[in-house]
Backbone as CSV, one residue per row, in Angstrom:
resi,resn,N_x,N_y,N_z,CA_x,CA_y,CA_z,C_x,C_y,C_z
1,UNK,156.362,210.257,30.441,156.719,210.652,29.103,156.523,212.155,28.962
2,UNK,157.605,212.532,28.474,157.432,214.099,27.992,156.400,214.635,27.063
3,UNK,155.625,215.508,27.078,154.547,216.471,26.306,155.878,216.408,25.004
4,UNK,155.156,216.472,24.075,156.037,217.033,22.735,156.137,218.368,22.091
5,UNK,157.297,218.864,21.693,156.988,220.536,21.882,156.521,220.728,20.706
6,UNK,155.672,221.710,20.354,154.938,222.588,19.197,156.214,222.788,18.523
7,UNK,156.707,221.962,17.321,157.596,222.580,16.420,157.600,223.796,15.830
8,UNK,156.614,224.252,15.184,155.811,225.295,15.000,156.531,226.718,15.717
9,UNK,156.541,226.829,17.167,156.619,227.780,18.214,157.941,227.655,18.175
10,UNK,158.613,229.164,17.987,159.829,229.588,17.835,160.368,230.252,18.988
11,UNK,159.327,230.802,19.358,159.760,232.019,20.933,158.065,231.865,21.578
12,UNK,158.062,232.500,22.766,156.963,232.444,24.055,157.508,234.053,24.597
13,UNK,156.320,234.726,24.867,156.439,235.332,25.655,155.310,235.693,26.949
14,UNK,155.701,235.723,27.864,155.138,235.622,29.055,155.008,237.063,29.616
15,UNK,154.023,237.628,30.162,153.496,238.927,30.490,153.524,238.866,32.075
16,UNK,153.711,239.105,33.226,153.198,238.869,34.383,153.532,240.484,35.496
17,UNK,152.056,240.387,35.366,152.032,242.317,36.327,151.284,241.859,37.702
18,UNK,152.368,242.319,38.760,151.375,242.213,39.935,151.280,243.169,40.334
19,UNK,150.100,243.274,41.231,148.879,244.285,41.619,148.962,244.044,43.188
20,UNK,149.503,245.162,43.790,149.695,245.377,45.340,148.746,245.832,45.643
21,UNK,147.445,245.984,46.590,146.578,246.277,47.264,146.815,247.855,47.085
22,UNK,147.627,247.816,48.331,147.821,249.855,48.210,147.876,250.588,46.645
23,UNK,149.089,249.821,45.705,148.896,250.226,44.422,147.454,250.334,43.562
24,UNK,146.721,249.386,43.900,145.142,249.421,43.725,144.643,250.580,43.859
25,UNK,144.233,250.686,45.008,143.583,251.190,46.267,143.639,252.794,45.375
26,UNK,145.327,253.083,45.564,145.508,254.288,45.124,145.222,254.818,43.776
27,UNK,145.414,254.153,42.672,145.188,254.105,41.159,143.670,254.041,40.635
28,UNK,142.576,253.841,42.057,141.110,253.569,41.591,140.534,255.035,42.264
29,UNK,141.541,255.261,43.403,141.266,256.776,44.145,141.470,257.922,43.112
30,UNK,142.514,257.655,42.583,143.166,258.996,41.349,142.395,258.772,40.228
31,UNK,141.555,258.066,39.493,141.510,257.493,38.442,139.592,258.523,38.564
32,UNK,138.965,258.073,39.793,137.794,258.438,40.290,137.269,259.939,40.661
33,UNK,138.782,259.841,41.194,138.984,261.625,41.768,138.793,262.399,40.136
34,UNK,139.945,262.121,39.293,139.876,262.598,37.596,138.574,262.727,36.745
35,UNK,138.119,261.449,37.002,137.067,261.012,36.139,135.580,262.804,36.928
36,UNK,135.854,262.814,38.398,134.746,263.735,38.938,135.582,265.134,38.518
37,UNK,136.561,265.131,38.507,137.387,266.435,38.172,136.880,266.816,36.351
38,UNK,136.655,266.388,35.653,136.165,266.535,34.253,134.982,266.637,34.148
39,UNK,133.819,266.155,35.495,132.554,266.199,34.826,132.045,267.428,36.274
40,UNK,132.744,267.823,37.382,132.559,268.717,37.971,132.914,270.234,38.210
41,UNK,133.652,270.220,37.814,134.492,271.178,37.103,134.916,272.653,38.535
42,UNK,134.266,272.097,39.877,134.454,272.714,40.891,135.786,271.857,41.792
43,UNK,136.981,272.778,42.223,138.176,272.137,42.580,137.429,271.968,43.872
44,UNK,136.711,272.767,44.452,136.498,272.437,46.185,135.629,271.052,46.205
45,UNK,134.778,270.759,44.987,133.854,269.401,45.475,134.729,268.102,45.136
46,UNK,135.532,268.397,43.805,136.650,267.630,43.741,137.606,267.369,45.014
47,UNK,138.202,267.965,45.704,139.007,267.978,46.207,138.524,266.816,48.032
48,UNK,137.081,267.265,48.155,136.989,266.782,49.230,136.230,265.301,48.672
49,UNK,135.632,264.891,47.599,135.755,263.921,47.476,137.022,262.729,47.170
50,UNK,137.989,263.188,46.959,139.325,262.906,46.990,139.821,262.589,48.247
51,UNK,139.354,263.354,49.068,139.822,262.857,50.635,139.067,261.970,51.233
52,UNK,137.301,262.062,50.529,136.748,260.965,51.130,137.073,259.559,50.725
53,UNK,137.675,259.946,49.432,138.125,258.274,48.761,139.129,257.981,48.871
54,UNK,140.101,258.556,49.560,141.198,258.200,50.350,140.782,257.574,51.677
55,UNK,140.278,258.291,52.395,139.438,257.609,53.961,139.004,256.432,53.923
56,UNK,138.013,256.315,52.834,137.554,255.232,52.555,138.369,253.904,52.436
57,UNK,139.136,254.671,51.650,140.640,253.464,51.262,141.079,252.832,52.217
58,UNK,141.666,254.031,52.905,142.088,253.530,54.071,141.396,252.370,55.325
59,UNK,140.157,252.859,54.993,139.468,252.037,55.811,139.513,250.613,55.559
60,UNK,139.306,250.223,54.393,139.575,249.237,53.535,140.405,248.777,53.772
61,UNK,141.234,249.269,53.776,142.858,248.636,53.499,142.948,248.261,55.083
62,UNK,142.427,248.842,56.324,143.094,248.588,57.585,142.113,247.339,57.587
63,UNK,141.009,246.970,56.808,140.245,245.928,56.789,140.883,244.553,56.524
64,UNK,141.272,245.083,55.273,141.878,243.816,54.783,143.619,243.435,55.546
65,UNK,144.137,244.422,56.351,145.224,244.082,56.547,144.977,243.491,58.493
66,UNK,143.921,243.582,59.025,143.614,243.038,59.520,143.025,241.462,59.177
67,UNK,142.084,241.320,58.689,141.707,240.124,58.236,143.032,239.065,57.908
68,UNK,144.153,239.439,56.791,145.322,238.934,56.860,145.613,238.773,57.821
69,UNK,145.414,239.323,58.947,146.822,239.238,60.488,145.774,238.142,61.013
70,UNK,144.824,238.116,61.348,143.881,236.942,62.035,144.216,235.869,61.379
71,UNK,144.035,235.577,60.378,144.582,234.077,59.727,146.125,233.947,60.018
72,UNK,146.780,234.799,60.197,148.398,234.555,59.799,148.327,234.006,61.362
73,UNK,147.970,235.105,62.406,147.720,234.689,63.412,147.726,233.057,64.397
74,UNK,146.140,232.774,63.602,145.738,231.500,63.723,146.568,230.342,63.263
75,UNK,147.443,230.273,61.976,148.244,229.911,61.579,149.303,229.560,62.639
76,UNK,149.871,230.856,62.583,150.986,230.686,63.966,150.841,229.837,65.413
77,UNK,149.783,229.840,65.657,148.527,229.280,67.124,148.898,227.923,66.811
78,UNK,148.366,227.382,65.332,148.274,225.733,64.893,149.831,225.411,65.245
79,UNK,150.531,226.176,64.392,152.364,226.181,64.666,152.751,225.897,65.872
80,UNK,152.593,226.569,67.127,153.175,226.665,68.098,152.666,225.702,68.949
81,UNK,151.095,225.315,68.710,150.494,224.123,69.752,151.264,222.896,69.164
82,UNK,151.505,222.960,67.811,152.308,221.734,66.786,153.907,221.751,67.947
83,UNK,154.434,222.451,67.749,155.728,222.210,68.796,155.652,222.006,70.238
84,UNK,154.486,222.457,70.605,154.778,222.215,71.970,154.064,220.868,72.510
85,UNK,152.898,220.049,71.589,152.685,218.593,71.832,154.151,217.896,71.119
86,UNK,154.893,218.460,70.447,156.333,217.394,70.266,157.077,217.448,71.355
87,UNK,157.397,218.805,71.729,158.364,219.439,72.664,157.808,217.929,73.963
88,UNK,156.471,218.090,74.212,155.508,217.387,75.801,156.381,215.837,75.269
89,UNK,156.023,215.280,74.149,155.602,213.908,73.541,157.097,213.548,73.951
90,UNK,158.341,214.295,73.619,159.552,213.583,73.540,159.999,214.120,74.969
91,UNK,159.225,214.345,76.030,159.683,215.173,77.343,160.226,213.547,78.022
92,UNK,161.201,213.504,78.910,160.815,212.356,80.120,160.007,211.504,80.893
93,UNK,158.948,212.735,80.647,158.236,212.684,81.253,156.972,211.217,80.767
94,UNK,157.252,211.452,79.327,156.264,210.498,78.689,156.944,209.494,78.697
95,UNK,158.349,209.424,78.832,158.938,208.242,77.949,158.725,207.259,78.904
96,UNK,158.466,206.474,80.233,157.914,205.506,80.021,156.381,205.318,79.724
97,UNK,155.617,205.824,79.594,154.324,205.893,78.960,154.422,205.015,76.968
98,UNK,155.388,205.742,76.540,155.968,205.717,75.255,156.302,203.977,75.218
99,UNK,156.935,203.735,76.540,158.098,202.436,76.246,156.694,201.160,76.659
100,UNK,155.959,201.452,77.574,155.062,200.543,78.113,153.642,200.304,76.502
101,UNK,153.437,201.754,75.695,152.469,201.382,75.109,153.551,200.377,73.418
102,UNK,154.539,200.567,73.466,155.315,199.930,72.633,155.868,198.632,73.004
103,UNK,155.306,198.234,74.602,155.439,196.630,75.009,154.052,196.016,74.444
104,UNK,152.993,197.127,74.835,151.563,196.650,74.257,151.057,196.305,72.876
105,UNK,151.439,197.263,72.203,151.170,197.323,70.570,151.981,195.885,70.428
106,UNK,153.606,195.856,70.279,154.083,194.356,70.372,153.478,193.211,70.579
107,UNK,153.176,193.276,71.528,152.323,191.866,72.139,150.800,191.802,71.484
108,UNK,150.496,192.765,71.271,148.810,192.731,70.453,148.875,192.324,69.278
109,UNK,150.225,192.878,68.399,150.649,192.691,67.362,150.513,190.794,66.934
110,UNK,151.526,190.313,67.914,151.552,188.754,68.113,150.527,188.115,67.875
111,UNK,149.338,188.537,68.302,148.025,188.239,68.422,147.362,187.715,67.117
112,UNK,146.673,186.870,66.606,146.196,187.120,65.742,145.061,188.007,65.563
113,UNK,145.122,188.549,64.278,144.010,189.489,64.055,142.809,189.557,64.674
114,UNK,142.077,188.837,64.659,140.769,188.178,65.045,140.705,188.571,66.113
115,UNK,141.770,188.253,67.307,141.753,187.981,68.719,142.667,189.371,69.460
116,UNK,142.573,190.228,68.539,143.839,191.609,69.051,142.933,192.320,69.575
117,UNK,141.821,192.480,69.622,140.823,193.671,70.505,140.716,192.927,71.883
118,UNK,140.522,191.399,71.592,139.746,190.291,73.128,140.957,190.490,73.778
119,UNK,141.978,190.918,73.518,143.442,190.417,73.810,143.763,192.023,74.937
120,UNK,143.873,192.699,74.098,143.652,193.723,74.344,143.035,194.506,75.894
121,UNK,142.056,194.107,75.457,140.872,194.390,76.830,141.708,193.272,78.054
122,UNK,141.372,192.083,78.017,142.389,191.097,78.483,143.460,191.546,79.335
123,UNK,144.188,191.915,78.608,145.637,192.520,78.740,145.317,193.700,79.939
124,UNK,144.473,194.815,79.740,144.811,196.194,80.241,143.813,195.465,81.467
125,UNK,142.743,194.948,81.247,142.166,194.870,82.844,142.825,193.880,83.671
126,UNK,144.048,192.714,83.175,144.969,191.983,84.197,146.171,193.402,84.521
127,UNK,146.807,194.441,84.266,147.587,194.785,84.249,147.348,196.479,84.334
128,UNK,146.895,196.918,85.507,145.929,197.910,86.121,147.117,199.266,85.726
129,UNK,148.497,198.769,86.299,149.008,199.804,85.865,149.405,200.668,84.630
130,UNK,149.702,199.234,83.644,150.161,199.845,82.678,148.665,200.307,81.873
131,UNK,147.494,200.047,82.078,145.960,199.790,82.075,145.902,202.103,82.459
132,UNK,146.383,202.878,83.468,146.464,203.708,83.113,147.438,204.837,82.662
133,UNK,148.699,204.185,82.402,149.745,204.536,81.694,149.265,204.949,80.112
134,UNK,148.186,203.972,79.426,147.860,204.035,78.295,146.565,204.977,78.374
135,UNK,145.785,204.689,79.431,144.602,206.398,79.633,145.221,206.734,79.947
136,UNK,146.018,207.485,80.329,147.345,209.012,80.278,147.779,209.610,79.060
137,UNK,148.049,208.468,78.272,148.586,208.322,76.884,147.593,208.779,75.967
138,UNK,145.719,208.604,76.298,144.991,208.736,75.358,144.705,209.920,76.434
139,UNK,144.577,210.355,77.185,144.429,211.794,77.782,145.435,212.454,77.037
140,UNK,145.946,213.001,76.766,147.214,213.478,76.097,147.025,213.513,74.808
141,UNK,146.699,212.451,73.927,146.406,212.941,72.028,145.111,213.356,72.404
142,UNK,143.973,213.143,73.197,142.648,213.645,73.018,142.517,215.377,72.970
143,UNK,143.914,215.364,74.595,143.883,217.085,74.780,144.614,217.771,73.893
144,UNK,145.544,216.925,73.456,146.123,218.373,72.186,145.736,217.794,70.543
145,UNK,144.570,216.792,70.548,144.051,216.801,69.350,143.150,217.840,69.314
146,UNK,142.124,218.199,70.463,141.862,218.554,70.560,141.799,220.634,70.388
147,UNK,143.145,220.691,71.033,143.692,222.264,71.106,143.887,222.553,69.335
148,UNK,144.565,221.788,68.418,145.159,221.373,67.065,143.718,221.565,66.367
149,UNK,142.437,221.233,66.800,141.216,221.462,66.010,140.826,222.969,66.538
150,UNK,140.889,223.403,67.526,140.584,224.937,67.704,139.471,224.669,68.144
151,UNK,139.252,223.525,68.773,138.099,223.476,70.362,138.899,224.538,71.079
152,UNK,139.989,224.919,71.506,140.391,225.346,73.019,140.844,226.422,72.612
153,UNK,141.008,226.997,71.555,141.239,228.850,71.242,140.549,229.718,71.311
């Protein structure tokens, strides 16, 4: 159900100012520099504190624009390990791994509830091969669950 509108309210107006870092940075440098320019009244002590609060800035700023790049970074890392366990998962290479644990799940499925773990165990120690087709299978989500948590970065 819809909110009901304030009959009342004829017009809205909405204000929205954004604030760029550097635009900051620079507007607190000039603002500081001024504020010592009125109560110092010497251009040379003015002037080099002006450069120190620029330096400073700068320093800052290569701070924070680092800090950004490490996360964006890491980001990208999660991204790319994300494609390349799909890229592995849908390779040839897995697909009978893929087709044998989708004969298993099936047949466990059949099972009744109760009896799908006894069944299970059952199953993989009569049937040695497909027994490590499926440890291959759990080697494989362990190692790139693993990489995906940032154990391996």
């Amino acid at each position: 159900m819809k909110p009901r509108k304030n009959l009342n309210k004829f017009a809205e107006l909405s204000l929205r100012i954004p604030f760029d870092i550097v635009f900051v940075s620079l507007s607190l440098s000039v603002v500081a520099t001024t504020v010592y320019a009125f109560v110092a009244k010497d251009p040379e002590d003015t002037l080099k504190l002006f450069v120190t609060i620029l330096a400073t800035s700068a320093g800052i700023l290569a701070a924070f624009y680092t800090y950004k790049d490490i996360g964006q970074n890491k980001d990208y890392k999660a991204t790319e390990i994300t494609f390349s366990f799909i890229r592995r998962w849908n390779s040839q290479e897995y697909l009978n791994f893929r087709i044998t644990a989708g004969k298993i799940c099936k047949e466990v499925k059949e099972q009744h509830p109760d009896k799908q773990d006894i069944f299970l165990m059952d199953y993989l120690n009569s049937h040695l091969e497909e027994k490590l087709q499926v440890i291959t299978l759990l080697n494989f989500f362990n190692r790139n669950g693993n990489l995906y948590q940032g154990r391996y970065w």
